[in-house]
Chimera marker file (.cmm) of the C-alpha trace (Angstrom):
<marker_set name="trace">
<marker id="1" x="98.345" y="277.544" z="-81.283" r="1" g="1" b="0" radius="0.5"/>
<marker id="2" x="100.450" y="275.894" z="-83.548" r="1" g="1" b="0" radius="0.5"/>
<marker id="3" x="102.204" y="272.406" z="-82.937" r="1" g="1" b="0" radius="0.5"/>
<marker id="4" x="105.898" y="272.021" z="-83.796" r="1" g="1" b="0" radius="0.5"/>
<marker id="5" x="107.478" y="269.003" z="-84.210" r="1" g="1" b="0" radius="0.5"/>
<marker id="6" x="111.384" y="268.725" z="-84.124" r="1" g="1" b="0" radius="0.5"/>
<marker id="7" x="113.248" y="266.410" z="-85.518" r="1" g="1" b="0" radius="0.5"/>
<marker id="8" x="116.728" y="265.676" z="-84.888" r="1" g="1" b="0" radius="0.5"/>
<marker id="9" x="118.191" y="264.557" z="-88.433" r="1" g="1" b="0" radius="0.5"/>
<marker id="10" x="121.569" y="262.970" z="-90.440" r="1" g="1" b="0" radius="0.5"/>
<marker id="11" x="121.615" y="260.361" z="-93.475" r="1" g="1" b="0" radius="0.5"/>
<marker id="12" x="118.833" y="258.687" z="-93.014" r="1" g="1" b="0" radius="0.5"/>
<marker id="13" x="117.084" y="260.474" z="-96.439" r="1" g="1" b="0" radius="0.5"/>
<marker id="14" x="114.145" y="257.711" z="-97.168" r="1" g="1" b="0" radius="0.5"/>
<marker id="15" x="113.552" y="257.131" z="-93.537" r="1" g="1" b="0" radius="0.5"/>
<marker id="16" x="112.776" y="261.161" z="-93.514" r="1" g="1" b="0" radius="0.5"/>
<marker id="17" x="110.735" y="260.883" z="-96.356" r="1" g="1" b="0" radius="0.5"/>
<marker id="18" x="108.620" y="257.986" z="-94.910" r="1" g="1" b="0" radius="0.5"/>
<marker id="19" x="108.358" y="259.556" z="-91.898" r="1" g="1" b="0" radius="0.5"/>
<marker id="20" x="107.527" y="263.173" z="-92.874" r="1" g="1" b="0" radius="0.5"/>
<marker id="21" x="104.821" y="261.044" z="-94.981" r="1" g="1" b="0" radius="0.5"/>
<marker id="22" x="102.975" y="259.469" z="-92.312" r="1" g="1" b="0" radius="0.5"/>
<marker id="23" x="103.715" y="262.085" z="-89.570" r="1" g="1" b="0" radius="0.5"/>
<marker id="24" x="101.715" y="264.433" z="-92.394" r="1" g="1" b="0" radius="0.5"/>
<marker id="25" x="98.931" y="262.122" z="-92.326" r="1" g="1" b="0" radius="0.5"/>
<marker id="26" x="98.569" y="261.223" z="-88.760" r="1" g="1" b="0" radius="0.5"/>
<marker id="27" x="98.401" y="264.892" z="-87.765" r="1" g="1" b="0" radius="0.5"/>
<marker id="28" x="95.918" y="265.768" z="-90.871" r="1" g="1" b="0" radius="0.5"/>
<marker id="29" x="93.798" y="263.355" z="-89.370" r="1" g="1" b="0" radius="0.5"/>
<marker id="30" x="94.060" y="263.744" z="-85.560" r="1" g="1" b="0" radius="0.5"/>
<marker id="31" x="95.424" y="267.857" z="-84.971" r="1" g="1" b="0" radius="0.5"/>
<marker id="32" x="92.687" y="270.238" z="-84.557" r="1" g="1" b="0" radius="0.5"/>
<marker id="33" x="95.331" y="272.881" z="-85.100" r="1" g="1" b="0" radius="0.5"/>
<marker id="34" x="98.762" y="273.818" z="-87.623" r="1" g="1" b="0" radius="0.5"/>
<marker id="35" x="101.597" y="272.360" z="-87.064" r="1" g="1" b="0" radius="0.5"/>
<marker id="36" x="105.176" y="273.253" z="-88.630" r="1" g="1" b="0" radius="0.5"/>
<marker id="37" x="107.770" y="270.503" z="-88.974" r="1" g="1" b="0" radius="0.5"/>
<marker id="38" x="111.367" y="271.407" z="-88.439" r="1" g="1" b="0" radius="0.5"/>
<marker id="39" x="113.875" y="268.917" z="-89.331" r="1" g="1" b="0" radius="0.5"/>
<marker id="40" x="117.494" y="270.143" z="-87.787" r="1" g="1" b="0" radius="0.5"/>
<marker id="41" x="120.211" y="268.150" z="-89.857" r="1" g="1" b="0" radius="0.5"/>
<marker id="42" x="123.923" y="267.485" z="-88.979" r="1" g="1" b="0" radius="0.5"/>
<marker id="43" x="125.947" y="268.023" z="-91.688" r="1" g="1" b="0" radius="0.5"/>
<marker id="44" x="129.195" y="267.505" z="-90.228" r="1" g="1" b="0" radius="0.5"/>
<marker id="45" x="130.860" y="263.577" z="-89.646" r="1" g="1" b="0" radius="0.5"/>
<marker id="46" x="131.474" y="263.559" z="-86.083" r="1" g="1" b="0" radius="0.5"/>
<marker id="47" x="129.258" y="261.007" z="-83.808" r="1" g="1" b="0" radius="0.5"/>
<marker id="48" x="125.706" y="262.164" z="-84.058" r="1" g="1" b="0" radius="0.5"/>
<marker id="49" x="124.863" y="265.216" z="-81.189" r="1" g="1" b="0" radius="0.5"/>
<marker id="50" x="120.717" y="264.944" z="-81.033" r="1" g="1" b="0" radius="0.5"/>
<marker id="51" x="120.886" y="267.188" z="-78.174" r="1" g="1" b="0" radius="0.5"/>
<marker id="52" x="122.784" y="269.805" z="-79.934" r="1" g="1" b="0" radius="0.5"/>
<marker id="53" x="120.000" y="269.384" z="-82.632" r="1" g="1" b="0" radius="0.5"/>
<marker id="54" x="117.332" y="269.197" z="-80.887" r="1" g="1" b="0" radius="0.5"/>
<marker id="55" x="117.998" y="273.255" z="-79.048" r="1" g="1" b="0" radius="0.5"/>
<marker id="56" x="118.863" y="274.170" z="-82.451" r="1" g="1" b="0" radius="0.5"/>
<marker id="57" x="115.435" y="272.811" z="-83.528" r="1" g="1" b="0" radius="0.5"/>
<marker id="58" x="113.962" y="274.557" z="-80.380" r="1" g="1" b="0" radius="0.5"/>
<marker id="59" x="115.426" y="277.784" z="-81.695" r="1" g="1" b="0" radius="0.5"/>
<marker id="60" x="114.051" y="278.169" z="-84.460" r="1" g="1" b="0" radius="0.5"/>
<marker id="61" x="111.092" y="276.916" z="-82.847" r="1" g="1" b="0" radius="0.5"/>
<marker id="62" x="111.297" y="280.266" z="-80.577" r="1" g="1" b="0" radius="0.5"/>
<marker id="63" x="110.749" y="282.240" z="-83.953" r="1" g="1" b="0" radius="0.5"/>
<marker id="64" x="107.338" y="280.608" z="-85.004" r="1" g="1" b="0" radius="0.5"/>
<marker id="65" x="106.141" y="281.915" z="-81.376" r="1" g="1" b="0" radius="0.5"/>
<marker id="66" x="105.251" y="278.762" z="-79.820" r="1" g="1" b="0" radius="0.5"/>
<marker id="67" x="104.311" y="277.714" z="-76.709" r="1" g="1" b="0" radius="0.5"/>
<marker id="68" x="104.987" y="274.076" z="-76.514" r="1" g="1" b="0" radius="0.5"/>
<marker id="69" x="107.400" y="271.932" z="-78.970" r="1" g="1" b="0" radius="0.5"/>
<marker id="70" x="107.254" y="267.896" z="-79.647" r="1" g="1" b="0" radius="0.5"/>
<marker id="71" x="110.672" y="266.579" z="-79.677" r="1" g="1" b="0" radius="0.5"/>
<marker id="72" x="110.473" y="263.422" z="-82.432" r="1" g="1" b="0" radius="0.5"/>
<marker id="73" x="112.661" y="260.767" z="-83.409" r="1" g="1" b="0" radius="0.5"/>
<marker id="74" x="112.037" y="259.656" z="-87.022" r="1" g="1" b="0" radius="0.5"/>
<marker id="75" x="112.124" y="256.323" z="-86.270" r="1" g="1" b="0" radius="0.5"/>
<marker id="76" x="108.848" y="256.350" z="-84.240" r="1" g="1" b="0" radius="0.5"/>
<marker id="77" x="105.553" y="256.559" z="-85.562" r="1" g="1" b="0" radius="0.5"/>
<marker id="78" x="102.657" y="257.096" z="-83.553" r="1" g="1" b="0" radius="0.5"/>
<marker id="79" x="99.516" y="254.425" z="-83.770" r="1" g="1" b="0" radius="0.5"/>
<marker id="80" x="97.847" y="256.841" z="-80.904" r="1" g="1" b="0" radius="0.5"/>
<marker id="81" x="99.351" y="259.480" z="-79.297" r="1" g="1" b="0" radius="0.5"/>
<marker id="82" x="97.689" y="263.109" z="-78.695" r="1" g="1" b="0" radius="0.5"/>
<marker id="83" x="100.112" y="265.858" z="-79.843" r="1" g="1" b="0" radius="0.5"/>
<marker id="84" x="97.851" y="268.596" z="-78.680" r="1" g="1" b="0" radius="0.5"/>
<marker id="85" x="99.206" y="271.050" z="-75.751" r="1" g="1" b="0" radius="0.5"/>
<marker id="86" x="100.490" y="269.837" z="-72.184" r="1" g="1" b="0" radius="0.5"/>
<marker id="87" x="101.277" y="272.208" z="-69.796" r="1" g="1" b="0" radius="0.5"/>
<marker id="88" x="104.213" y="269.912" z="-68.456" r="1" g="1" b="0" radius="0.5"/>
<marker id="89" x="106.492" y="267.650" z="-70.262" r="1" g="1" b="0" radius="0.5"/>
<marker id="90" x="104.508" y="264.673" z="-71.485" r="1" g="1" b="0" radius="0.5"/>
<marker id="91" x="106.749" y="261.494" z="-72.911" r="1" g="1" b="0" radius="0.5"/>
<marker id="92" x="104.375" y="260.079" z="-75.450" r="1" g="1" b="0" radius="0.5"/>
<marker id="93" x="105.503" y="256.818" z="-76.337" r="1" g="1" b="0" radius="0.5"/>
<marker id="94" x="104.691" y="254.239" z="-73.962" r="1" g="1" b="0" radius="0.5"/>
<marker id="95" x="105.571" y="251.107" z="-76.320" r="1" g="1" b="0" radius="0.5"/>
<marker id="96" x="106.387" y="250.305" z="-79.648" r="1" g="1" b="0" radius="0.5"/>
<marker id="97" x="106.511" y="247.867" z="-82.407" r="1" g="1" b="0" radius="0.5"/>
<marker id="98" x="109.637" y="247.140" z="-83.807" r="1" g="1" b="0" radius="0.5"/>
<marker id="99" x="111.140" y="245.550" z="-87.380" r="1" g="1" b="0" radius="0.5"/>
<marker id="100" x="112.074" y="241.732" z="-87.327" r="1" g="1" b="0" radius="0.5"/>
<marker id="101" x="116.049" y="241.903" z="-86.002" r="1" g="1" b="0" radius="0.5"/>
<marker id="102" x="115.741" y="245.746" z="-84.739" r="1" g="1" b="0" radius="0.5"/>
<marker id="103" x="115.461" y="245.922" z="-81.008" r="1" g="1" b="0" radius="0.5"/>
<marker id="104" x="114.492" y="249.422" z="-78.773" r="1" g="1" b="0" radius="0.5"/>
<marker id="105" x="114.186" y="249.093" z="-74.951" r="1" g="1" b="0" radius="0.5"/>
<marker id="106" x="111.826" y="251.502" z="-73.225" r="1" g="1" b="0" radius="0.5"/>
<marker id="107" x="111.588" y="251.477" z="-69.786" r="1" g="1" b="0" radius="0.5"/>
<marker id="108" x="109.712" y="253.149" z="-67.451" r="1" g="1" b="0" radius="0.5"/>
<marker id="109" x="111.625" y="256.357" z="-66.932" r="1" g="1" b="0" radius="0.5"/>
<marker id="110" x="112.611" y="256.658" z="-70.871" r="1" g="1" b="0" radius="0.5"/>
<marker id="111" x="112.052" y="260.362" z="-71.769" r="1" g="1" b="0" radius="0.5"/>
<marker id="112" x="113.126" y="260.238" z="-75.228" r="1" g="1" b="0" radius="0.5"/>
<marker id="113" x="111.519" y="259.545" z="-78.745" r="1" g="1" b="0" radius="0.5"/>
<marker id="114" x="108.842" y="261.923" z="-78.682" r="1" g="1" b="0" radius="0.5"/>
<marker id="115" x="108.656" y="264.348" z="-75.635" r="1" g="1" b="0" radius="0.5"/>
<marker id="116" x="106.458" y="267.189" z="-75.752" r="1" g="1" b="0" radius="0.5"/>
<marker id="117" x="107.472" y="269.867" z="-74.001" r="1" g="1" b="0" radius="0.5"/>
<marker id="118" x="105.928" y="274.031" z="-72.870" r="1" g="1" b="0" radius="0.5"/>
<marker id="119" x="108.414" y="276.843" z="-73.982" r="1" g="1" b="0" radius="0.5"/>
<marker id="120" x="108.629" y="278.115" z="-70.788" r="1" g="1" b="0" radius="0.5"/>
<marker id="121" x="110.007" y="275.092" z="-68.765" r="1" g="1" b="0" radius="0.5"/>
<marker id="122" x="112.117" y="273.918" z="-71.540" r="1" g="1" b="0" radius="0.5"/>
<marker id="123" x="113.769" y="277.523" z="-71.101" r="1" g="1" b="0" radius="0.5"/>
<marker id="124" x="113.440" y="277.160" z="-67.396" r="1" g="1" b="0" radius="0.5"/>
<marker id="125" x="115.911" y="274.073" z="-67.213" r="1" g="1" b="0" radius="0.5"/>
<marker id="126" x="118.371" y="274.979" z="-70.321" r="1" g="1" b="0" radius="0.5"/>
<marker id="127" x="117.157" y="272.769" z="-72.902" r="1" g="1" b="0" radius="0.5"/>
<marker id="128" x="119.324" y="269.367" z="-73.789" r="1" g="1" b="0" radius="0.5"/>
<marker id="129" x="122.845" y="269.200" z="-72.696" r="1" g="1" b="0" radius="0.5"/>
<marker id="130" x="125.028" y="269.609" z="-75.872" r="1" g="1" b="0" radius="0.5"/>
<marker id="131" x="127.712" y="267.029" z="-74.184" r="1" g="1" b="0" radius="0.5"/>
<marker id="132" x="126.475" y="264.133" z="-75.704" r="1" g="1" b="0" radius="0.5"/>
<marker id="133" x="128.201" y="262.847" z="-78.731" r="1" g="1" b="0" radius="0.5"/>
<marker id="134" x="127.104" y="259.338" z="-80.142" r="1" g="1" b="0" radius="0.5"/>
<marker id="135" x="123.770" y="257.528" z="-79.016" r="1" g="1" b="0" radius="0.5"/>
<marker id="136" x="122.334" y="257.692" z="-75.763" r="1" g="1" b="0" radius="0.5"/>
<marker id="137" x="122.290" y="259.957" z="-72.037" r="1" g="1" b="0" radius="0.5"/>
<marker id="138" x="120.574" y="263.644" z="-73.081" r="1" g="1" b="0" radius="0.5"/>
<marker id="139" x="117.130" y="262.137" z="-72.279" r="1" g="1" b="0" radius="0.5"/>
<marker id="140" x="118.671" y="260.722" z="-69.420" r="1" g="1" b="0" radius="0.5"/>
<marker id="141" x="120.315" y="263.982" z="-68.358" r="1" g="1" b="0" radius="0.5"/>
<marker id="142" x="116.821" y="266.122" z="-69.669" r="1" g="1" b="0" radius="0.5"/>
<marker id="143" x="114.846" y="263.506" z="-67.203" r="1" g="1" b="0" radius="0.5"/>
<marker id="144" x="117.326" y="263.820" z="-63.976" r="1" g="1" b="0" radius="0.5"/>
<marker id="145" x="117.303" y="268.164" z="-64.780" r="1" g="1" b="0" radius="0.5"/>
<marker id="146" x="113.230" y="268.083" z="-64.645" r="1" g="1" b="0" radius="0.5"/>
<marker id="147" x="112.887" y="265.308" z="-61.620" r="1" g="1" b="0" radius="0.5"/>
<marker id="148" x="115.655" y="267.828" z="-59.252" r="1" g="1" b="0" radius="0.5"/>
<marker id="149" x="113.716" y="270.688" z="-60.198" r="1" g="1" b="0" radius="0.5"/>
<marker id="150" x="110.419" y="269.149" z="-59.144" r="1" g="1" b="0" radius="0.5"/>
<marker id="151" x="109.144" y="269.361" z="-63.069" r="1" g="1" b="0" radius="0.5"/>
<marker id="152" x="107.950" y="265.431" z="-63.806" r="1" g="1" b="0" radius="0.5"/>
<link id1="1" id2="2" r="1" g="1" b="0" radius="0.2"/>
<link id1="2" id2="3" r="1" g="1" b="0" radius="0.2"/>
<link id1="3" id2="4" r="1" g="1" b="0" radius="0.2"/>
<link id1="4" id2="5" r="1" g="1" b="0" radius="0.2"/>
<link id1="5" id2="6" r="1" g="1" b="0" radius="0.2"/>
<link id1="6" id2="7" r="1" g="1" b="0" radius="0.2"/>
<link id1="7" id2="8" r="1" g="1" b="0" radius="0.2"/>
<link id1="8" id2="9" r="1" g="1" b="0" radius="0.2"/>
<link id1="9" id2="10" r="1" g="1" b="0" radius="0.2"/>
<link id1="10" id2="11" r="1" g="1" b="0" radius="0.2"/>
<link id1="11" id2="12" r="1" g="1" b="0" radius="0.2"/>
<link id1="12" id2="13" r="1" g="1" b="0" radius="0.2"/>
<link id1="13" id2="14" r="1" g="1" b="0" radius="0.2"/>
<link id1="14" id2="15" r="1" g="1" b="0" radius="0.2"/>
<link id1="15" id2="16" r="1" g="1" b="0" radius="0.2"/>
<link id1="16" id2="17" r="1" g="1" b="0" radius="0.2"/>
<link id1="17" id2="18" r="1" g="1" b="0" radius="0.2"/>
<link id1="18" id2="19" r="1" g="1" b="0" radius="0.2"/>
<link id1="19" id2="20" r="1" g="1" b="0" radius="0.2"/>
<link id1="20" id2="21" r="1" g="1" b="0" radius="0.2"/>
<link id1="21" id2="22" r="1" g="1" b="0" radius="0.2"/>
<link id1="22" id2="23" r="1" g="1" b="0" radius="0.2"/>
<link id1="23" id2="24" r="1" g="1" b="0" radius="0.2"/>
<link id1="24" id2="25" r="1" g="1" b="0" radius="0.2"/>
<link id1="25" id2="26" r="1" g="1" b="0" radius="0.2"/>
<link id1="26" id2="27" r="1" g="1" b="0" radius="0.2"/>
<link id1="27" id2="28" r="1" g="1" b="0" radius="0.2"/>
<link id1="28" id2="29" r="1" g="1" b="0" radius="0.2"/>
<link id1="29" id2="30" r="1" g="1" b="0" radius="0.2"/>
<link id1="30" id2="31" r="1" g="1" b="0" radius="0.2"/>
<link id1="31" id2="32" r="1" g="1" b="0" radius="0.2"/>
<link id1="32" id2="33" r="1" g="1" b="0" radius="0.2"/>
<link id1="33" id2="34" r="1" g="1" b="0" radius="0.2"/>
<link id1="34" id2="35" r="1" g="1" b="0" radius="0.2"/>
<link id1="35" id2="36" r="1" g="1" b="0" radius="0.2"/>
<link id1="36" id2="37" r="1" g="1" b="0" radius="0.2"/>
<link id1="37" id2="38" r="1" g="1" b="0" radius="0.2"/>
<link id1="38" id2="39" r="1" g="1" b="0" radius="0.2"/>
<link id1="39" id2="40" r="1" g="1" b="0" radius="0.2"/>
<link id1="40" id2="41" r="1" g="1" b="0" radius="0.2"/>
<link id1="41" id2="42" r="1" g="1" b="0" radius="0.2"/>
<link id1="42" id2="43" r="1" g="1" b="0" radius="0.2"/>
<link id1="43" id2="44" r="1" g="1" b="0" radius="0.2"/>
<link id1="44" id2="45" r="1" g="1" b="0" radius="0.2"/>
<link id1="45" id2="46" r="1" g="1" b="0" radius="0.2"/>
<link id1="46" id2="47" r="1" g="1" b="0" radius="0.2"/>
<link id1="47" id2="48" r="1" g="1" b="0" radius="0.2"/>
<link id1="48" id2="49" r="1" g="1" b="0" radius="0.2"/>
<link id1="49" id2="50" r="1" g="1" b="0" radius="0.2"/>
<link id1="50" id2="51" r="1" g="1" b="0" radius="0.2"/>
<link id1="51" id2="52" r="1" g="1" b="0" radius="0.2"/>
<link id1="52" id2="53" r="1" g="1" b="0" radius="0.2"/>
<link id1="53" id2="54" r="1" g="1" b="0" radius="0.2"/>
<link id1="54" id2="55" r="1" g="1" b="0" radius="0.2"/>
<link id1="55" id2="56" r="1" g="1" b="0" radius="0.2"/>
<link id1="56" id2="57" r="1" g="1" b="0" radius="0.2"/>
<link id1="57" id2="58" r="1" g="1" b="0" radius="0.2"/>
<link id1="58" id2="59" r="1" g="1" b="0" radius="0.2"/>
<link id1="59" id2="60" r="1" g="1" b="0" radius="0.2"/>
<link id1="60" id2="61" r="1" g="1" b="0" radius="0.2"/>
<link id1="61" id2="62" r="1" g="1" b="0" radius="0.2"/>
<link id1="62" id2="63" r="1" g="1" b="0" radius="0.2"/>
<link id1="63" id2="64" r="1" g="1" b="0" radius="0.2"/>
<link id1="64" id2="65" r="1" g="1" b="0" radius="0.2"/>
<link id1="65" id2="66" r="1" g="1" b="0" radius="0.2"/>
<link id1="66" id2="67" r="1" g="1" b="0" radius="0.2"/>
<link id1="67" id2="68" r="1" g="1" b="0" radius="0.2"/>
<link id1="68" id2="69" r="1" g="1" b="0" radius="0.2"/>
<link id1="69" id2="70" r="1" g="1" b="0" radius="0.2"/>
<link id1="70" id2="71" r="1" g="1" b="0" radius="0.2"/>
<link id1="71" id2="72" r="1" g="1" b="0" radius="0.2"/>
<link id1="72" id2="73" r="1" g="1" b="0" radius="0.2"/>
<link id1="73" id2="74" r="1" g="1" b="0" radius="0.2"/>
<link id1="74" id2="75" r="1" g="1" b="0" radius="0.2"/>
<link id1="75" id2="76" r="1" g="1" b="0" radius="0.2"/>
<link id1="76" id2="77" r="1" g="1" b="0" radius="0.2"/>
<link id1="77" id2="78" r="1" g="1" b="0" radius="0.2"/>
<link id1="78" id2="79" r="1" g="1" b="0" radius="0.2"/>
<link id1="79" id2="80" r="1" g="1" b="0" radius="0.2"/>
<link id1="80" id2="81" r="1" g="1" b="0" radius="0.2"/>
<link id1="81" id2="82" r="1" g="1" b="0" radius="0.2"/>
<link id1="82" id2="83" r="1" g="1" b="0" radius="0.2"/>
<link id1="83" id2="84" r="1" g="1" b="0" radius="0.2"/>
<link id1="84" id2="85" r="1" g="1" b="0" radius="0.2"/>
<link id1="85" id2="86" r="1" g="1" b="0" radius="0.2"/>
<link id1="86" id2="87" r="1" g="1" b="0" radius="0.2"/>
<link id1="87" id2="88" r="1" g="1" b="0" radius="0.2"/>
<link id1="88" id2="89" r="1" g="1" b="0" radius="0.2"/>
<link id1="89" id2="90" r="1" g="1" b="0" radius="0.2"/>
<link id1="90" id2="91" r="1" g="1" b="0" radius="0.2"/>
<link id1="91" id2="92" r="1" g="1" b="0" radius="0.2"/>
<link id1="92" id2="93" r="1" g="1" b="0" radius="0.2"/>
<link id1="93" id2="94" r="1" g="1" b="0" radius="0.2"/>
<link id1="94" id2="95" r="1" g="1" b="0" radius="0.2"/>
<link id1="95" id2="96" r="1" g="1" b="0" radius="0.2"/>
<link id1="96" id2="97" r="1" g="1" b="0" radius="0.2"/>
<link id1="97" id2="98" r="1" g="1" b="0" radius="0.2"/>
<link id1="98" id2="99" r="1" g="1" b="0" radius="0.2"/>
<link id1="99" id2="100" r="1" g="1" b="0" radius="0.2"/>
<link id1="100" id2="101" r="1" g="1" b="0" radius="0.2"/>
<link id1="101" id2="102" r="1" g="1" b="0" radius="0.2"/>
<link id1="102" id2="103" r="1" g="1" b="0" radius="0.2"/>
<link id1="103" id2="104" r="1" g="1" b="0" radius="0.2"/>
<link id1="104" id2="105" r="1" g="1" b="0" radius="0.2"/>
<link id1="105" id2="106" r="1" g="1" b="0" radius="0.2"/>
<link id1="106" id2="107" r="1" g="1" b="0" radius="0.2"/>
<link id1="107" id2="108" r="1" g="1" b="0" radius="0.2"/>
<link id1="108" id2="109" r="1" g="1" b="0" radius="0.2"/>
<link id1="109" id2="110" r="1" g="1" b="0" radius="0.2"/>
<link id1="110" id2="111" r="1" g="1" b="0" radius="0.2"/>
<link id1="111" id2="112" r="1" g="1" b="0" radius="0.2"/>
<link id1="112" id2="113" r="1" g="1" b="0" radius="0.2"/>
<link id1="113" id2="114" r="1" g="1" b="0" radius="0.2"/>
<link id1="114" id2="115" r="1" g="1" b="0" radius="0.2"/>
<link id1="115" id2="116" r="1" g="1" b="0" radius="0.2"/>
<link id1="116" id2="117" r="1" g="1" b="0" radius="0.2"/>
<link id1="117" id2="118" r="1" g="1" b="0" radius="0.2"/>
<link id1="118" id2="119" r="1" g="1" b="0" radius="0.2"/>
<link id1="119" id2="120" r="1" g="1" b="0" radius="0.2"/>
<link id1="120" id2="121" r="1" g="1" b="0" radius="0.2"/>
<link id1="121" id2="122" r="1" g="1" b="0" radius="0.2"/>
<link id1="122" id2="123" r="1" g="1" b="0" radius="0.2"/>
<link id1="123" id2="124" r="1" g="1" b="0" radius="0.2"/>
<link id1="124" id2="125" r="1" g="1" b="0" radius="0.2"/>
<link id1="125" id2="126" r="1" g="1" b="0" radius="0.2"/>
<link id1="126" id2="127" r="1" g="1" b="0" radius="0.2"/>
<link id1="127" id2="128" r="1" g="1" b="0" radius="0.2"/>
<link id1="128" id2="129" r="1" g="1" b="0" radius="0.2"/>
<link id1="129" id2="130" r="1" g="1" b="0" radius="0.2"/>
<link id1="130" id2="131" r="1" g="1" b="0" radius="0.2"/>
<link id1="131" id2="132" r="1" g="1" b="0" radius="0.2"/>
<link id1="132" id2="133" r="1" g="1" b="0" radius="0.2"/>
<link id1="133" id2="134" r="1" g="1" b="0" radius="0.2"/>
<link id1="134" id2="135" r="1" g="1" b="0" radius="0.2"/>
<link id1="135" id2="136" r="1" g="1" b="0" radius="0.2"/>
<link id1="136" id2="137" r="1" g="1" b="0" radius="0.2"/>
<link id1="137" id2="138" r="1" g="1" b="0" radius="0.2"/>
<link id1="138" id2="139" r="1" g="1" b="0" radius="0.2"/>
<link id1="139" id2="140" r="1" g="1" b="0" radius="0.2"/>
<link id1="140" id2="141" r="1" g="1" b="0" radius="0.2"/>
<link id1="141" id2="142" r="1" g="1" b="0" radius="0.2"/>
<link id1="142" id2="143" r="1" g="1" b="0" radius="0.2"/>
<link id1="143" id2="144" r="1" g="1" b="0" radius="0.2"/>
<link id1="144" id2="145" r="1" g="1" b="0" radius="0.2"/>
<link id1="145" id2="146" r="1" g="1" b="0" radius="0.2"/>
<link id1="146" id2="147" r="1" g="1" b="0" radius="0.2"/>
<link id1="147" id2="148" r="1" g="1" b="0" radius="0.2"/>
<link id1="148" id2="149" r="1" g="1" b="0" radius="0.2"/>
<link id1="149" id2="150" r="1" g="1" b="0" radius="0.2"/>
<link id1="150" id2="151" r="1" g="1" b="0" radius="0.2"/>
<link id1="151" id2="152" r="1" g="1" b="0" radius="0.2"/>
</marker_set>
């Protein structure tokens, strides 16, 4: 079984490159399995849609025959965190370490940053909404979806 990673993706080019870097390395070292990175980019200038990227990402996930995705932000790295299989969807950053004068508030019913997820329930509740333009709210909106229908 193959682990896919999805990341959502616009003008951030050396952040990508760092990350895909130690991303590479951290799974080398820790995956007892392949794994496929798919980076979905927006190319277009209106506010940033990481939902909309995201089920794009997932889509093409679909084609590699999957059965589970990790949804990643590039500006997380993990220090420990098991990408291997979950049969529900597993939020695997608990807390992070930030740069001097950069601030990220995680709380404890934050489902985003790096979420992995099974094919089948992802399906089951429609993916991310594609509603939310700018930063913020599809995690939110992913999280309520999976607590109504009894999923987390």
């Amino acid at each position: 079984m193959s682990t896919i990673l999805i990341i959502p993706y616009r003008d951030r080019e050396e952040q990508l490159e760092t990350f895909i870097e130690e991303i590479t390395n951290y799974l080398d070292s820790t995956l007892n399995s392949e794994y496929i990175i798919i980076v979905a980019e927006q190319l277009d200038s209106k506010k940033f849609n990481r939902g909309k990227l995201l089920n794009i990402g997932f889509n093409a996930a679909l084609k590699e025959g999957c059965d589970y995705v990790v949804f990643h932000d590039i500006d997380l790295l993990p220090v420990k965190a098991d990408y291997s299989y979950s049969d529900r969807p597993t939020h695997l950053i608990g807390s992070i370490d930030t740069p001097k004068g950069f601030q990220r508030t995680l709380f404890d019913q934050y489902f985003g940053g790096v979420t992995i997820f099974p094919v089948s329930i992802f399906q089951e509740i429609n993916g991310y909404s594609n509603e939310y333009w700018g930063w913020g709210y599809e995690d939110d909106n992913l999280m309520l979806r999976c607590t109504s229908n009894k999923i987390v």
